[in-house]
N, C-alpha and C positions, 0 to 999 in steps of 0.2 A: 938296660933296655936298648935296643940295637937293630928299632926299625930302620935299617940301611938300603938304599938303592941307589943313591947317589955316590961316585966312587970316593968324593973330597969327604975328608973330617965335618961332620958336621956335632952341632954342642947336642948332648942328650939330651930327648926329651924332658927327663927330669931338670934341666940344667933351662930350657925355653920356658916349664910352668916357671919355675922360681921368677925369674927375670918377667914375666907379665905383670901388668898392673893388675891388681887385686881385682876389680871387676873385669876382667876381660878372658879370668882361665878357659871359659866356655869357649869364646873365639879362637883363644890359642891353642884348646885340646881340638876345635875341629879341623882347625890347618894343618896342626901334626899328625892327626888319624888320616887326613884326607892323602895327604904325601907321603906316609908313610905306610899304610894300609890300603889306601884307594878308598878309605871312609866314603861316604856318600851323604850322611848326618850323622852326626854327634848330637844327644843331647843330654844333657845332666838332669836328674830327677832325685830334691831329697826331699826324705820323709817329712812329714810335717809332726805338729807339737803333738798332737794326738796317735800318731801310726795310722791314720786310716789310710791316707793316700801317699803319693810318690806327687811332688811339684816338680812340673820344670821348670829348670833357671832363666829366665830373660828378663829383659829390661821394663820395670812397670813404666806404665799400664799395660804391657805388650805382655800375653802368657799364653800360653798351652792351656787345651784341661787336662785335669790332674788324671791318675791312673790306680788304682786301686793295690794297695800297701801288701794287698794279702791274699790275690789270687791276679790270675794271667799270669804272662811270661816276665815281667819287671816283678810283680810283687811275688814274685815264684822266687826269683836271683834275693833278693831283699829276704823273704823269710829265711831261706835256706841257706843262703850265702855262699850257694855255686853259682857260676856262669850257667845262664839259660839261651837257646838256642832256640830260636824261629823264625820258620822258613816263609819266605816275601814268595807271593806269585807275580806281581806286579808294582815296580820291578822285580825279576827274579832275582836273589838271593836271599841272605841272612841278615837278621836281626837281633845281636848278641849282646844280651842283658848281662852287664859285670858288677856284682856286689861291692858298692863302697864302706869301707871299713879302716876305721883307724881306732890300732891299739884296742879293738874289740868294741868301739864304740860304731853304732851300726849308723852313715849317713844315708844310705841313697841306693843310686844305680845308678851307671852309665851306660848309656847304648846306644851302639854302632852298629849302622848300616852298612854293610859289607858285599859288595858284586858278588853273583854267582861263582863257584871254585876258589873264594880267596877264605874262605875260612879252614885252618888243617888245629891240632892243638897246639901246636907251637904258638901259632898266633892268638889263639884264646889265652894262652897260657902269660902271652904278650899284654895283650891288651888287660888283663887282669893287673901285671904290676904296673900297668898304665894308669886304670882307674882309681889301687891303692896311691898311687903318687898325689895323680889327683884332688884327691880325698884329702890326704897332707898339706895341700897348696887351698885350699876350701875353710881349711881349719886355720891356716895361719892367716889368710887373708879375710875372716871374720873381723877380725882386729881394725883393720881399717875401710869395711864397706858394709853397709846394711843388705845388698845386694842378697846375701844366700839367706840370711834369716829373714828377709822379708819371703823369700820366695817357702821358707817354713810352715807358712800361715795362710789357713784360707779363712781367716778370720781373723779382726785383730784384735792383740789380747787387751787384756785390763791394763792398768798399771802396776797393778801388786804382782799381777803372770810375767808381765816384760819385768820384773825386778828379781823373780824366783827362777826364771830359767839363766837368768846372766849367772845367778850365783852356782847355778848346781859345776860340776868336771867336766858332763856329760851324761851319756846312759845306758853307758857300757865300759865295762875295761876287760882285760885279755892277759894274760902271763904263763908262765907256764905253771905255777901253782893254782892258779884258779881263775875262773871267768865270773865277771859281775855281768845283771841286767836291771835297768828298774826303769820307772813311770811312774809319771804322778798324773791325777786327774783330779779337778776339770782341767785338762790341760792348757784350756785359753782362760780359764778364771781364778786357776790355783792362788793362795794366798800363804797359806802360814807355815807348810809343809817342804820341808826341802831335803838331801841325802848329801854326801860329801865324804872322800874317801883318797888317801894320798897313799902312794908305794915306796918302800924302801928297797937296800938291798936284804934286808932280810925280815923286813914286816909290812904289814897293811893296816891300818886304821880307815876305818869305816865308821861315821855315823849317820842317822837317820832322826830329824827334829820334828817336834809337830809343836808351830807356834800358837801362845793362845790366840782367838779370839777370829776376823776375817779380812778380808782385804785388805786394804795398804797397812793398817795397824799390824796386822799380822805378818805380812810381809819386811816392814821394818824389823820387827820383833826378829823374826828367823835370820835376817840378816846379823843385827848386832850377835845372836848367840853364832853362827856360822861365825864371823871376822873373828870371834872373843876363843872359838874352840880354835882357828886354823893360828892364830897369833901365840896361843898356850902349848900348841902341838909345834909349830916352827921354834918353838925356844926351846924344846927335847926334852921337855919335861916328862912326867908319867900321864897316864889313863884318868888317875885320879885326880891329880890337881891341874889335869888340863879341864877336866869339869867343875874345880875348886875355882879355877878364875874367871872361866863362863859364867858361871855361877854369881860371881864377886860384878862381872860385869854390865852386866841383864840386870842386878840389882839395884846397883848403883844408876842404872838410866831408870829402872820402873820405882823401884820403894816396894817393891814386892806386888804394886798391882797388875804386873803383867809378869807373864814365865813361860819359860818353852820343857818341852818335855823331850828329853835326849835321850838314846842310844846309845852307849860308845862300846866299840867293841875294836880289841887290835889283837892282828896276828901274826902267831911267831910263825915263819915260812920254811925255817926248817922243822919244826916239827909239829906246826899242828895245834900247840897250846894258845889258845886264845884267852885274855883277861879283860869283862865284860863292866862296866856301868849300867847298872837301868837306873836314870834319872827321868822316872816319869811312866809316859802310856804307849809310849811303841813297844809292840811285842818281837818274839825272836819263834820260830818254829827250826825243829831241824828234821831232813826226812834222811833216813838209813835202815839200808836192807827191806824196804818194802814200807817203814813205819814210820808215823809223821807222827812225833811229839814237841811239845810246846818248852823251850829251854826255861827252868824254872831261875829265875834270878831274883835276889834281894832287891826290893820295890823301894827305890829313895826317891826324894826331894825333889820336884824340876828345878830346874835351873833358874833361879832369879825367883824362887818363892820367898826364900827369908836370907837374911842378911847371913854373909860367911859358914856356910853349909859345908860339911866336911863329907867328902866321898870317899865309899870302898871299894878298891876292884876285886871282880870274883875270876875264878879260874874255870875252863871247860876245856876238852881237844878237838877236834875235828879231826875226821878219817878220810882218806884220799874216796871217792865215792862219797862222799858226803854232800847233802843238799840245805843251806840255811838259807830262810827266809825271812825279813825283819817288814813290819807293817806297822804303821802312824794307825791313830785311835781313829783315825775317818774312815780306815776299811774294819777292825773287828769290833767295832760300834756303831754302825752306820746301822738304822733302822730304816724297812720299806714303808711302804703310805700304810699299811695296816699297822705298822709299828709294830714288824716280826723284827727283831737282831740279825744283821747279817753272822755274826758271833761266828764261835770256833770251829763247829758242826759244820756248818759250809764254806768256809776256807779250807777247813781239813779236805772236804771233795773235790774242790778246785785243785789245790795242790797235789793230791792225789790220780787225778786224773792229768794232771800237766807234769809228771816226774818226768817221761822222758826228750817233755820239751826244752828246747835252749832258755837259759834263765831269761833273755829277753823278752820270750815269748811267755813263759812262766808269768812273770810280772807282770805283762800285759793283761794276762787272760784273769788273774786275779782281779785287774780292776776291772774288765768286763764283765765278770762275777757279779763284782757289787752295783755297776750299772743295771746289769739286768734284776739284780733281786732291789735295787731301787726303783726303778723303772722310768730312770733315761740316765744321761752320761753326764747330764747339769747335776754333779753330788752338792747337796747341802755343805758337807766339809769335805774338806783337802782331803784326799789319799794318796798317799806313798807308801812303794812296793819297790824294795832289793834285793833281787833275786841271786845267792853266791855257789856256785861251784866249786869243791874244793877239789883238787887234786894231789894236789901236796906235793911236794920236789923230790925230786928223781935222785937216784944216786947219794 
């Protein structure tokens, strides 16, 4: 980046975020936008735990109000993930909404106030690896400031919620074989439901848990099977017996009276073959060529139900155009106040009606789905939706 005006060397913008204190990027991206663009405001806006709105960042008690996630010119940049453009009358110029994204995970918007005639694409094109930078220095500096996850929330969560989002990657990933998207809801009161998914250079492992039972109980519960699957997957073991020690571990803490129901699915990136576990009640949908069917897999054992449980892994492929879709038992079992099934029938038309949206948004609108055939966004239980893109590797 090589917003330059001044003739001496000065350190790259990306080289000023690194070097600021953790809560102060906001400060530091305005004095660089400002000397280097003629900015006029800067302000940062991330999504919150839910996607309804865009927060901006400032110091509590001190805040903005929020801005809507999914329409105007910020929640336009944010759905769509181009720069958006709107024009100020007073003062006159622009107002240039840049989509924050890391590694496919969607945070936010930045947006800069820009004087009349200072916006050409060059500079959009600027201020975009600006924002990715940004974004970068957001994520690492979570680590030591409550500052951007407080500013997440316009509500505060449970404690089972603040214990299930520390644990998920994220809610998004990006490669060039494939893009993830997912969400969980209630999103301030989630408990036992969580997703989890690591890259290699030549696979992905993905899973998807739904713990028993509700808040902190549940919460612990999906914790120990998360730590017991990423601790059986760090030692490079298989599919199988990384659910054989989950398994062995969840036991050993319940006696069998508590169990998570697991997912596990990994894939090979150069061609496609995926080798699946269903331990338990998350289901798998795959859509191709226009049609959504349900991946039929051998129905085992959850996790931590009975002592030393022995798992099989099954095989399937995925096609570069391919769409899979994995759901926790709180969306294809969630019943409305009349006690209809949300069931397969209408996730199939969700699905079907969101093919050609971004799995983010896929994901989303699946639990909107079930919010409204519930009839609000407070679900009874957990839901979790991972929405996968495949494309499959090139060359």
């Amino acid at each position: 980046m090589d917003f330059v005006k001044a003739s001496e060397p000065q350190p790259s913008a990306e080289a000023q975020l690194r070097a600021a204190a953790p809560h102060a990027l906001v400060a530091t991206a305005r004095r660089l936008l400002a000397d280097r663009v003629g900015a006029r405001e800067v302000a940062l806006l991330l999504a919150d735990y839910g996607l309804d709105v865009l927060q901006p960042v400032t110091h509590l008690p001190h805040t903005g109000p929020p801005v809507s996630a999914q329409e105007g010119p910020a929640g336009s940049a944010f759905l769509t993930q181009k720069p958006v453009l709107e024009v100020l009358h007073d003062p006159a110029g622009n107002l240039a909404h840049l989509p924050i994204t890391v590694r496919g995970d969607r945070l936010g918007v930045l947006s800069v106030q820009l004087p009349a005639g200072a916006v050409d694409p060059h500079t959009v094109l600027q201020l975009a690896d600006f924002a990715t930078a940004l974004g970068h220095e957001v994520t690492t500096a979570g680590r030591d400031t409550d500052l951007y996850l407080q500013a997440r929330r316009t509500r505060r969560l449970t404690l089972a919620a603040e214990m299930q989002w520390q644990l998920l990657p994220g809610r998004g990933c990006a490669r060039e074989e494939y893009v993830i998207g997912a969400h969980l809801e209630p999103a301030y009161s989630v408990g036992g439901d969580t997703f989890d998914w690591s890259t290699g250079a030549d696979h992905l492992v993905l899973t998807i848990t739904d713990g028993m039972g509700q808040g902190i109980d549940a919460s612990l519960l999906a914790g120990l099977t998360t730590g017991a699957l990423r601790n059986a997957r760090r030692a490079g073991i298989g599919l199988a017996d990384q659910a054989c020690l989950a398994d062995q571990a969840v036991y050993a803490q319940y006696g069998g009276k508590a169990y998570a129901s697991t997912l596990l699915l990994r894939f090979e990136l150069a061609t496609g073959i995926v080798q699946a576990v269903d331990a338990g009640s998350p289901q798998l949908f795959q859509q191709r060529d226009g049609r959504t069917e349900r991946v039929e897999l051998e129905a085992q054992l959850p996790l931590g139900m009975f002592e030393e449980t022995l798992y099989t892994e099954q095989t399937f492929r995925v096609e570069p155009g391919d769409r899979l879709i994995a759901v926790s038992s709180g969306v294809h079992g969630t019943r409305s106040a009349t006690g209809d099934l949300f069931g397969e029938r209408v996730l199939r038309q969700v699905l079907g009606a969101t093919r050609s949206a971004a799995p983010h948004e896929t994901a989303r609108a699946v639990v909107a789905g079930l919010a409204e055939h519930f009839g609000s966004k407070d679900l009874l239980s957990d839901a979790a939706v991972v929405c996968l893109d495949w494309h499959g590797r090139k060359g």
